[in-house]
DRENMAR-770062 format. One record per residue (C-alpha): x, y, z. Coordinates in steps of 0.5 Angstrom, whole numbers, padded with zeros to 4 digits, always signed. Layout:
XYZ...
This chain:
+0000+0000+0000+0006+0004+0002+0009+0003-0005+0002+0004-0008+0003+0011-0005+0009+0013-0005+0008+0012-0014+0002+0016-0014+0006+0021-0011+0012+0022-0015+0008+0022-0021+0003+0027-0019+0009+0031-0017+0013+0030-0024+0006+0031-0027+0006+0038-0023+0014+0039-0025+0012+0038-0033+0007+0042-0033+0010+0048-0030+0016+0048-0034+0012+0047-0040+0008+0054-0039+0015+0058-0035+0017+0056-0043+0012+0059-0046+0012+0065-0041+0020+0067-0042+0020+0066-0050+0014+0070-0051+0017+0076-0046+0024+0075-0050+0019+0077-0056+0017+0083-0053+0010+0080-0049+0011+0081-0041+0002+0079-0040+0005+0073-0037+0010+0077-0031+0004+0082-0032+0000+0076-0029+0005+0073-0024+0005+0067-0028+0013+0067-0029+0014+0064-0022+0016+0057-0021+0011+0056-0016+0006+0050-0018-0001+0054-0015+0000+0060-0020+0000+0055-0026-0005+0050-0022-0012+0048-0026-0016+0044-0021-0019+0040-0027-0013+0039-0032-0007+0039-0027-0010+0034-0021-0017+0031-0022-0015+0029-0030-0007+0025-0028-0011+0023-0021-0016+0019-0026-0010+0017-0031-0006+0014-0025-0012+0011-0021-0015+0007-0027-0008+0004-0029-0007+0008-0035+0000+0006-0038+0000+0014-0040+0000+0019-0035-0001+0027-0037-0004+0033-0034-0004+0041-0037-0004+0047-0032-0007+0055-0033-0004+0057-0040+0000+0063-0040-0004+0069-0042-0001+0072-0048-0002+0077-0053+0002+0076-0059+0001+0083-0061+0006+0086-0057+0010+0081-0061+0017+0084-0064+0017+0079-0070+0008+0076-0069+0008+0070-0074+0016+0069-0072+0013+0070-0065+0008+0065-0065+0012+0060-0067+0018+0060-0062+0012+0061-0057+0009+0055-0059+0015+0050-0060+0017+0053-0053+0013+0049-0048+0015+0043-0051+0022+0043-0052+0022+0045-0044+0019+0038-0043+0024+0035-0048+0030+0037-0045+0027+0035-0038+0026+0029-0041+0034+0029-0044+0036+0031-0036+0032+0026-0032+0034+0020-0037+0041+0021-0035+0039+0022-0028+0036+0013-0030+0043+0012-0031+0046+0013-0024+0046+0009-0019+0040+0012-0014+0034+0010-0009+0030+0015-0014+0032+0012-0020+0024+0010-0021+0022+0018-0020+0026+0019-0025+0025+0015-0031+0017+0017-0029+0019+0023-0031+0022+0021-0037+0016+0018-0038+0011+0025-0037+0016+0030-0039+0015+0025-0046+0007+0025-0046+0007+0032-0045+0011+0034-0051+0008+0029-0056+0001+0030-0053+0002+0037-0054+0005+0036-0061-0003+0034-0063-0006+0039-0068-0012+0039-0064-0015+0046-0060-0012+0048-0056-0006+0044-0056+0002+0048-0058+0001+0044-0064-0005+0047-0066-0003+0054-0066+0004+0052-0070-0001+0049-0075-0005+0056-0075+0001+0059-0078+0001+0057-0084-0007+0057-0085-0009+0062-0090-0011+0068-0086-0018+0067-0088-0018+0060-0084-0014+0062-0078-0019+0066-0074-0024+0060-0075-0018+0056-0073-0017+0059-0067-0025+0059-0065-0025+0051-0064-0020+0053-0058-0027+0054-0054-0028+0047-0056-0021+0045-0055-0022+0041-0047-0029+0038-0048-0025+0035-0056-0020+0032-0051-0024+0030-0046-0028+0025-0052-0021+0024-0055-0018+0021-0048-0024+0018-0045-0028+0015-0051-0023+0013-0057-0018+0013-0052-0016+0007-0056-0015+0009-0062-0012+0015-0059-0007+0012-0056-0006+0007-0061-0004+0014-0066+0002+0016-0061+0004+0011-0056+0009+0009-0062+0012+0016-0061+0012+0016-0054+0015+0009-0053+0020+0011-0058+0023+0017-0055+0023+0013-0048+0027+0009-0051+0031+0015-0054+0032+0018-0048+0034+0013-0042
């Protein structure tokens, strides 16, 4: 039961670690573009209740993990931004969009390291592989409002992209219908990424 405990706890935390960095990413890409809304907002701080949504970040992975689900994800509060105050806008979007999942990457580069030393918390970091992995691939997905949806609104034409982006209001319950009832098919589609790169990586 300890044990059972114990797991639940490093993947909640490593889940919280990886989706705070994630949106710190975005924040500091879009402040080195000129954009300081999240500074503006509090939202540049390491501290996890800044970023917390109680849905997406505790309730959703708390399912995934409670129901055996050999995938673990969550998703914080996403940064405000106004790509407006960009100094290069369609330059900006992208770096902005690209930023959360290479910050999940790297974590993924540094924690896999961190399997091949000889520690009583190797298990905590191969988990965080593992999350760092499904986020960054989860989040590649072109479905509103994922990174990878707004990176594909770059290079819609200019008449499609505000329709696009209004699919962002449907964005969770998309998800939400994605995970929970063609979660087979879902995680048939990316799990060859996502084991391919745990692979990679530890």
């Amino acid at each position: 039961m300890i044990e059972i405990v114990t797991r639940f706890i490093w993947k909640i935390s490593a889940v919280m670690m990886a989706i705070v960095f994630h949106e710190l990413a975005h924040g500091y890409v879009a402040l080195y573009e000129g954009d300081s809304t999240a500074r503006e907002h509090g939202r540049l701080t390491l501290n996890p209740f800044a970023h917390i949504d109680p849905l997406m970040s505790i309730v959703l992975p708390s399912l995934l993990i409670l129901s055996g689900s050999g995938i673990v994800f969550g998703a914080a509060k996403p940064i405000p931004i106004n790509p407006w105050r960009f100094k290069h806008r369609r330059k900006g979007e992208i770096l902005v969009s690209v930023a959360g999942v290479s910050a999940n990457l790297l974590l993924a580069v540094i924690f896999g390291f961190l399997t091949k030393i000889d520690s009583p918390y190797q298990l905590y970091f191969y988990e965080a592989v593992v999350i760092n992995v499904v986020l960054a691939v989860f989040n590649m997905l072109p479905v509103p409002p994922l990174d990878g949806s707004r990176l594909v609104a770059q290079f819609l034409p200019s008449k499609y992209q505000s329709l696009w982006r209004e699919l962002e209001r449907y964005g969770i319950g998309i998800l939400l219908i994605l995970i929970f009832i063609f979660g087979g098919i879902f995680w048939a589609v990316i799990s060859p990424v996502i084991y391919f790169l745990i692979n990679v990586f530890t």
